[in-house]
N, C-alpha and C positions, 0 to 999 in steps of 0.2 A: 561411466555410469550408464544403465539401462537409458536407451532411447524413447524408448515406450514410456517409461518412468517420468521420465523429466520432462518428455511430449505431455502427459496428463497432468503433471504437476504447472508447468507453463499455461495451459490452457484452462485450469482450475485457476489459478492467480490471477489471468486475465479477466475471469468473468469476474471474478469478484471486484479488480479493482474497477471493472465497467460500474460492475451495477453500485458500489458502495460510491464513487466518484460522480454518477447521474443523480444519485441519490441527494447530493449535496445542490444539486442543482432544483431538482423537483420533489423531493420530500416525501417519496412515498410508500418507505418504511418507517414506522412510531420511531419515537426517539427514547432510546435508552433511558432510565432513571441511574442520573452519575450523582458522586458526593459534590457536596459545593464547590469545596478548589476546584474542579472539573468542569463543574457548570460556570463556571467564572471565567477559565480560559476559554469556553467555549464561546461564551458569550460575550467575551472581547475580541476574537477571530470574528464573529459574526459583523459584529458593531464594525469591524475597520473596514465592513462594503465589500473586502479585496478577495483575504486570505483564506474563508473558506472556499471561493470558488478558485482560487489558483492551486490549492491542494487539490481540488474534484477535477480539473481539466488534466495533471500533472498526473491522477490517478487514470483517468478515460485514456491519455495519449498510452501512458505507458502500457495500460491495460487493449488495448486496440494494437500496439505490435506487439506487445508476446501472444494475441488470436491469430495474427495473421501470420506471425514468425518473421517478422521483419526488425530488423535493427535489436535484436534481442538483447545484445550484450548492452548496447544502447537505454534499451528501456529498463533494464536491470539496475544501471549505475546510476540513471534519474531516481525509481525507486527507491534505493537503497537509504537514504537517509528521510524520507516519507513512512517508511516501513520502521527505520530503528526513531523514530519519532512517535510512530501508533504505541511504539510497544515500553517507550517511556513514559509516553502520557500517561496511560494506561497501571504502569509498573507503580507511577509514583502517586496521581492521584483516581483512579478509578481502579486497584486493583483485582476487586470483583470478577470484573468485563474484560481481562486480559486474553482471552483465549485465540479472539478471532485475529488479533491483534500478532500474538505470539505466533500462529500459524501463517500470518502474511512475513513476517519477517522471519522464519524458519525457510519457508519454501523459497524465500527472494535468496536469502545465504544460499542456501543448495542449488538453485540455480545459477549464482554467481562462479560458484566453485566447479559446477558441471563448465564452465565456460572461463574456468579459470585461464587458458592460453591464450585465449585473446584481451584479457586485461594487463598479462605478465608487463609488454612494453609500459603500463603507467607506473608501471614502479620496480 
């Protein structure tokens, strides 16, 4: 795959999961209007104290080595089930707001796949 390619694609996924991952910390983008099942699971991740801030930290670490290109394969494989979770929530009960959702676990695949030779030994 183009270097250049996957260079811009890597350092677009990272900011985002910066800034959507801080976000969860300090709030300071509006909050989406979701249908209720959505606002319900949101609002039980909230209530449990824990879960949304270990998704936002889980989002920052990951999003913090693919800026710097450290441990990418690394931070790919953490992502990976964060990403096809956005894109279920999303699929199942908010499918409106699927987009940005769709796009983090689009570019997370293709950068998995761009690094497909260093995952081969897990399986």
């Amino acid at each position: 795959m183009n270097s250049k390619l996957t260079m811009i694609l890597r350092i677009f996924l990272g900011l985002i999961l910066v800034v959507f991952g801080a976000n969860k910390f300090f709030g300071f983008m509006p909050s989406m209007e979701l249908p209720e099942g959505a606002m319900a699971l949101m609002g039980a991740m909230a209530k449990s104290g824990y879960l949304l801030k270990l998704v936002g930290i889980t989002e920052i670490v990951a999003g913090l080595l693919l800026l710097v290109n450290k441990w990418t394969p690394f931070a790919l494989i953490i992502l990976a089930p964060v990403s096809l979770n956005m894109a279920l929530f999303h699929l199942f009960l908010a499918p409106a707001s699927i987009g940005p959702a769709a796009v983090v676990t689009l570019i997370n695949a293709v950068l998995i796949y761009d690094n497909w030779s260093k995952f081969k030994i897990l399986f």
